[in-house]
C-alpha positions in Angstrom: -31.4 11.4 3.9 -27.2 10.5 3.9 -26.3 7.4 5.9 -25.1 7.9 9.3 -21.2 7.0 9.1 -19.2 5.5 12.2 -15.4 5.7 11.4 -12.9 3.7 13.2 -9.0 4.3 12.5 -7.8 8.1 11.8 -3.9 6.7 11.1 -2.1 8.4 7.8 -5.1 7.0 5.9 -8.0 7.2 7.9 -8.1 10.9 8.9 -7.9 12.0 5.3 -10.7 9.8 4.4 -13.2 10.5 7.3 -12.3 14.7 6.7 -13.8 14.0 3.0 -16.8 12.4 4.0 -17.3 15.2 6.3 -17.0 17.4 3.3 -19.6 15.4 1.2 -21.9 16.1 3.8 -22.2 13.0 6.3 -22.8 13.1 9.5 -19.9 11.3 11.1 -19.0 9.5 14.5 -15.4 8.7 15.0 -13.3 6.6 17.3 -9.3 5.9 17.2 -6.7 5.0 19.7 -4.5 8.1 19.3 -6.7 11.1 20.6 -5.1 13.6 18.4 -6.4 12.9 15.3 -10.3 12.3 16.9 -10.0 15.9 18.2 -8.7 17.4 14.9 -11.3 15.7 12.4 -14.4 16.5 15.6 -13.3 20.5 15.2 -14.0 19.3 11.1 -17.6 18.8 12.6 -17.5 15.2 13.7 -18.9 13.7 17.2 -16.4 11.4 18.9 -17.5 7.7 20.9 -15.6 6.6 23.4 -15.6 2.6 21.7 -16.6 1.0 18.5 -19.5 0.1 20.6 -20.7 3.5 20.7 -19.7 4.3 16.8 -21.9 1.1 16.1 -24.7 2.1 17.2 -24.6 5.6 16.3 -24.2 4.4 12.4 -26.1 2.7 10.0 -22.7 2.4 7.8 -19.5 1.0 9.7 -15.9 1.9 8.3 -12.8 0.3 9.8 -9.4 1.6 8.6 -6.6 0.0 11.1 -3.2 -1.6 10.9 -3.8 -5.3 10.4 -5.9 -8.1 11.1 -5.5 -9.1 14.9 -7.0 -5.0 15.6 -10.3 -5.2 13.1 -10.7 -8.5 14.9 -10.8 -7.0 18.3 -12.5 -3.7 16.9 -15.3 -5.9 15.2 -15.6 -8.7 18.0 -14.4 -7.4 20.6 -16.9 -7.0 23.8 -16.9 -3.4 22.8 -16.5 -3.9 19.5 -18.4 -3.5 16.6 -21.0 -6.3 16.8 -21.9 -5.5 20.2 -23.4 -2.0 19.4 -24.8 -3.0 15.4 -28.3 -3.4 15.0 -29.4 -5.2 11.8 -29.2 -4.0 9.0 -26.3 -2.1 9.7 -23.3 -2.8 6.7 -19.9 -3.2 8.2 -17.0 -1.9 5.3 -13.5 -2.7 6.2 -10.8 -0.8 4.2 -8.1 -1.9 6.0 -6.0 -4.1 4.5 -5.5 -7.2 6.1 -6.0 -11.4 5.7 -8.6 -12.0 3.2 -8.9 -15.2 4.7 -9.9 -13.3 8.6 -12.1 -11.4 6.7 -14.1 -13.8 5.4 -14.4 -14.9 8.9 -15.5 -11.8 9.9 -17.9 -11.7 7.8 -19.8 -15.2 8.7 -19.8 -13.6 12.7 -21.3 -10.0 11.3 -24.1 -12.0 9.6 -24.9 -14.0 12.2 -25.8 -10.8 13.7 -27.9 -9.6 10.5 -24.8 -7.2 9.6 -23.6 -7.0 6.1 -20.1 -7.1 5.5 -17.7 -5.9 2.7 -14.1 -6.0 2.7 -12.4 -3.0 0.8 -9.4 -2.2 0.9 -8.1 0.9 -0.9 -4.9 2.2 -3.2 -3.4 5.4 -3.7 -1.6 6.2 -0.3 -1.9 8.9 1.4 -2.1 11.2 -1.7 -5.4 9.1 -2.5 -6.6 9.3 0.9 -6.3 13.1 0.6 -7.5 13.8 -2.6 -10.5 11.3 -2.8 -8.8 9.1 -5.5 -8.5 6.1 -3.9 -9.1 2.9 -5.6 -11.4 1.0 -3.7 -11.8 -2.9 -4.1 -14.4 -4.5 -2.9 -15.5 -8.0 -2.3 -18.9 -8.7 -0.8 -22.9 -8.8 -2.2 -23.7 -6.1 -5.1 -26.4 -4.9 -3.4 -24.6 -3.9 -0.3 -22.2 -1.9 -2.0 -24.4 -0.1 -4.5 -26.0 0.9 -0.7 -22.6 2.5 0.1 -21.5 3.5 -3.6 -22.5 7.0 -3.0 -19.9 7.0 0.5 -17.5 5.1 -1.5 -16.9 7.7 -4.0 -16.7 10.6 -1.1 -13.2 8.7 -0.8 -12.0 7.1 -4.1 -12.7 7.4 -8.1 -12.5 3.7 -8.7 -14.2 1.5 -7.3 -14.4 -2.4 -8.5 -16.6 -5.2 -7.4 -14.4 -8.3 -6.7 -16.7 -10.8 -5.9 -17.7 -12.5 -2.6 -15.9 -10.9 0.7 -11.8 -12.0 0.8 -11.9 -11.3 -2.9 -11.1 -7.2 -2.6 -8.6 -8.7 0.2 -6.8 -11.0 -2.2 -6.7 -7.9 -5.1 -4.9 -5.8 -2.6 -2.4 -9.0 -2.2 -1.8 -8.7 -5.5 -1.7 -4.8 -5.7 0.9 -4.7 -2.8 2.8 -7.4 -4.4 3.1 -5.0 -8.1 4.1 -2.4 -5.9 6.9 -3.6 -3.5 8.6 -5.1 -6.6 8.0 -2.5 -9.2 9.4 -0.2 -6.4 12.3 -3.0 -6.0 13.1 -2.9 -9.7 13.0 0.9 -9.9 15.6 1.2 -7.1 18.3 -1.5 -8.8 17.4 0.3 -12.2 18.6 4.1 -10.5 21.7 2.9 -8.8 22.6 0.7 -11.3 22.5 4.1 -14.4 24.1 5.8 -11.0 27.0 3.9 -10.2 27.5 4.3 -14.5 27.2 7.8 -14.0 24.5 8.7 -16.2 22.3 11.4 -14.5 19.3 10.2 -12.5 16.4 12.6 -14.0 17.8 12.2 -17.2 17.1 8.3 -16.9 13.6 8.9 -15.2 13.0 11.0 -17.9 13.9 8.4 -20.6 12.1 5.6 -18.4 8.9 7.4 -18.6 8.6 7.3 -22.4 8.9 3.5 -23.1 7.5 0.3 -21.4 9.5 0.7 -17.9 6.9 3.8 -16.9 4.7 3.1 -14.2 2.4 4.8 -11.8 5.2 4.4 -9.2 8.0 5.7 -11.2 5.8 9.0 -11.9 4.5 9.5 -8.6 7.9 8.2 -6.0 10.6 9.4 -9.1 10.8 13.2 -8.4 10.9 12.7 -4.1 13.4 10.0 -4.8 15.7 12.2 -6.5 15.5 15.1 -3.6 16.0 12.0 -0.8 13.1 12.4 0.2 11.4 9.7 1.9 8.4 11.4 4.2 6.2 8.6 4.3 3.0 8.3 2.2 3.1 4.5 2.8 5.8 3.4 5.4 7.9 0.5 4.8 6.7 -1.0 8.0 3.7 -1.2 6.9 4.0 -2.3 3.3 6.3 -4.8 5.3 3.8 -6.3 7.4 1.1 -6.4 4.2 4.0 -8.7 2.0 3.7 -10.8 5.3 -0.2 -10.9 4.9 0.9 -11.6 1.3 3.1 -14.2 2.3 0.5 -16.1 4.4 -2.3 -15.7 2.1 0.1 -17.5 -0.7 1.3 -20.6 1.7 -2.8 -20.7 2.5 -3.2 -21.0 -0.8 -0.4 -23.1 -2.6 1.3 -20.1 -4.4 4.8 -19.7 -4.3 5.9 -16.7 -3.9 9.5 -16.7 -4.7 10.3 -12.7 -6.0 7.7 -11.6 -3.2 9.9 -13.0 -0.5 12.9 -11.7 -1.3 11.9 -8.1 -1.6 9.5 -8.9 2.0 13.8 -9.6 3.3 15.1 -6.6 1.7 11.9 -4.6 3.3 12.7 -6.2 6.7 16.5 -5.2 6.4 15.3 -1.8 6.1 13.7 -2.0 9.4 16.4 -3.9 10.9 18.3 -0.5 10.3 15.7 2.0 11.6 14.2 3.3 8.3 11.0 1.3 8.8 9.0 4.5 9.0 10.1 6.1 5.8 8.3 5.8 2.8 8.5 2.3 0.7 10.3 4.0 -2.4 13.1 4.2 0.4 13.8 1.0 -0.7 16.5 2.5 -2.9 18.9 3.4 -0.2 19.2 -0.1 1.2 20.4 -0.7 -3.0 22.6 2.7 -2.8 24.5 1.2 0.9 25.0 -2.2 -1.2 26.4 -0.4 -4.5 28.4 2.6 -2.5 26.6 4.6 -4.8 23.8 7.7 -4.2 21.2 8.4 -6.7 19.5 11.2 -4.6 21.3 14.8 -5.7 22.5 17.0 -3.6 
């Protein structure tokens, strides 16, 4: 018989994900803060709890997907959190992405309580999350996630054991790092052919036969040309995660020079109200510096 899933967190990510394990077949119990999205992925045939307390201990397998690392604390050990309602044996799998370093503290509480833990936190953005092609990286014991492998790939088409717990945390680090400055480099490269008039699908199209293509110049290319910049992954967010980044690097004794200029360049963004675009808006903070606009008309 298919694990009982709790899900907690139905943001831009979460809703997607819980509406395909409800396709593969799992029964599902779901909390989130916004009632919304609980009612529209309950009329997808899941049951709703009225606290992770209740999703606990409704589930054998435990999935978090929230904003950052101060709200899977309180989800997880909060007085109705997570721990409160888990009975043991139950395996806790955070795919948020926050602090490797809280989750490895997470993880001592949960076993004190005879809960596994894995952290794993995903790629893909929202496209992913909707599709099921998320890559998923995991840190935690093999044998708890070959337990979960078959919920895992409900979600996502690549999955990779990390290591210990923190260590699918400290790949995402490095994933959101790639991506903020490959997004970064992709902008200056667009205004600057721009601003020398050479025509902007013309260059993407050149780009993408040589050594500059990239997963983000395919995917964020064509919507940056029509301007548009609904968000699959909003800067705020990828702002607070070069933050995470940030901390995790000074924990750690890695300079992160390149990192924290583009985390300025995402906060400047914010400062002037586009922090819920999407992060490939990055470019029009380059196009206001160069007086010069790649999207067409």
């Amino acid at each position: 018989m298919a694990q009982r899933i709790g899900f907690i967190g139905l943001g831009i990510m979460g809703k997607p994900m819980a509406k395909n394990l409800l396709k593969a077949g799992y029964a599902l119990t779901v909390h989130s803060r916004s009632r919304g999205p609980v009612e529209e992925v309950v009329k997808a045939g899941a049951k709703a709890a009225a606290s992770p307390r209740e999703v606990a201990a409704a589930g054998e397998v435990i999935i978090t997907m929230l904003p950052n690392s101060p709200d899977v604390e309180k989800v997880v050990l909060g007085e109705a959190g997570v721990l409160a309602g888990a009975k043991p044996g139950t395996i806790l799998a955070d795919m948020s992405t926050i602090s490797p370093i809280v989750s490895q503290r997470l993880a001592q509480e949960a076993a004190k309580r005879g809960v596994a833990m894995l952290d794993a936190p995903v790629s893909g953005g929202e496209k992913g999350a909707i599709e099921g092609t998320l890559s998923i990286m995991v840190g935690g014991e093999k044998a708890t996630l070959e337990k979960v492998t078959p919920i895992f790939k409900a979600m996502g088409r690549t999955i990779t054991h990390l290591g210990s717990v923190g260590a699918g945390g400290f790949v995402k680090c490095a994933n959101q790092i790639i991506v903020a400055l490959n997004l970064t480099a992709i902008g200056e490269a667009l205004v600057l052919g721009a601003k020398a008039g050479v025509d902007p699908e013309l260059m993407i199209q050149a780009l993408m036969g040589g050594m500059a293509a990239s997963r983000c110049l395919e995917m964020k290319g064509p919507n940056i040309l029509k301007g548009n910049f609904q968000p699959g992954f909003k800067i705020d967010l990828h702002y607070k995660d070069l933050g995470l980044i940030m901390e995790t690097g000074r924990a750690l004794g890695v300079p992160l020079p390149v990192t924290a200029l583009v985390q300025e360049m995402f906060n400047a963004l914010r400062v002037k109200g586009r922090g819920s675009l999407d992060h490939s808006a990055v470019i029009t903070l380059l196009e206001d510096l160069a007086g010069v606009q790649v999207r067409k008309p």
